[in-house]
C-alpha positions as CSV (number, residue, x, y, z in Angstrom):
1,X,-19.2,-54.4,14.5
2,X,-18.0,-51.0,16.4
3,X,-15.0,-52.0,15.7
4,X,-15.5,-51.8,11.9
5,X,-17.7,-49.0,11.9
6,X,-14.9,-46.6,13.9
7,X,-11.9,-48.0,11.5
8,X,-14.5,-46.8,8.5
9,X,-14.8,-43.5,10.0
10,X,-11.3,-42.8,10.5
11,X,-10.0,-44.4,7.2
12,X,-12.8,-41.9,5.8
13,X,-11.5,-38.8,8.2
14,X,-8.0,-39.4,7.1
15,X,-6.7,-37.0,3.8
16,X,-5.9,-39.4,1.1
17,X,-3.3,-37.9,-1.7
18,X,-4.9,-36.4,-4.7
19,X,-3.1,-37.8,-7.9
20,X,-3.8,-34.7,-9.9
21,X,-2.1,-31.6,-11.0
22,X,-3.5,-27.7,-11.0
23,X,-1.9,-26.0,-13.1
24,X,-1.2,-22.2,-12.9
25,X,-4.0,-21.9,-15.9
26,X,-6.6,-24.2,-14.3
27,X,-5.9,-22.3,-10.7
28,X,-6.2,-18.9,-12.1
29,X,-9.4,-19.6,-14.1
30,X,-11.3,-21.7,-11.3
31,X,-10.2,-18.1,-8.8
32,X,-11.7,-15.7,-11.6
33,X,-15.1,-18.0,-12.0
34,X,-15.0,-17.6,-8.4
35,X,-14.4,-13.8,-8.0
36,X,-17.0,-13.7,-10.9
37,X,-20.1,-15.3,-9.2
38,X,-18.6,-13.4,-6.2
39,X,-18.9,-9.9,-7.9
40,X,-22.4,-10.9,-9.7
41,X,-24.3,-11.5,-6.2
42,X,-23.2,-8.8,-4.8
43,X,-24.4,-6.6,-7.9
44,X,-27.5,-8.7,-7.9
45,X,-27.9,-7.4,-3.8
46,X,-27.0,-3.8,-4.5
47,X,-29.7,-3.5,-7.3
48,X,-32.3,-5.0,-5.3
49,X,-31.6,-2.5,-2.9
50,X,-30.8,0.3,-4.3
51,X,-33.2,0.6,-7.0
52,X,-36.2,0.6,-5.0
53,X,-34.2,3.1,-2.7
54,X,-34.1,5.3,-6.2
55,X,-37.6,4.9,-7.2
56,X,-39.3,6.4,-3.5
57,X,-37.0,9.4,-3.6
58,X,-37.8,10.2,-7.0
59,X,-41.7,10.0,-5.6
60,X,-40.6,12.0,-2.8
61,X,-38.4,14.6,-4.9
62,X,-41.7,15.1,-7.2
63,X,-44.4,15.1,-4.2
64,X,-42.2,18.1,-2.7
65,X,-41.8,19.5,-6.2
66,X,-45.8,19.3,-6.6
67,X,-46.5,20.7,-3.2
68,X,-44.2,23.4,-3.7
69,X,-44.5,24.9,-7.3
């Protein structure tokens, strides 16, 4: 049973060939998705960051503004 179990493994480990094709136009569109989901996280990061970082020293810039004039 062992026996089975480790030749499963292995067959299953081992790179089979992939009878399909990827074209130039089906390679260039799956890398721009990619780049696109890429470049939309980190936009979705730097807003969540840097607006917030926007809001408090536009407080702070008015406090001082207050305190001042």
């Amino acid at each position: 049973m062992r026996l089975i179990v480790a030749a499963f493994a292995t067959l299953l480990a081992l790179p089979g060939l992939a009878q399909a094709y990827v074209g130039p136009g089906l390679g260039l569109g799956a890398m721009v998705v990619i780049l696109g989901v890429l470049v939309s996280l980190g936009l979705a990061v730097f807003a969540l960051v840097w607006y917030p970082l926007k809001r408090r020293r536009a407080q702070r810039q008015a406090a001082r503004e207050q305190k001042s004039g």
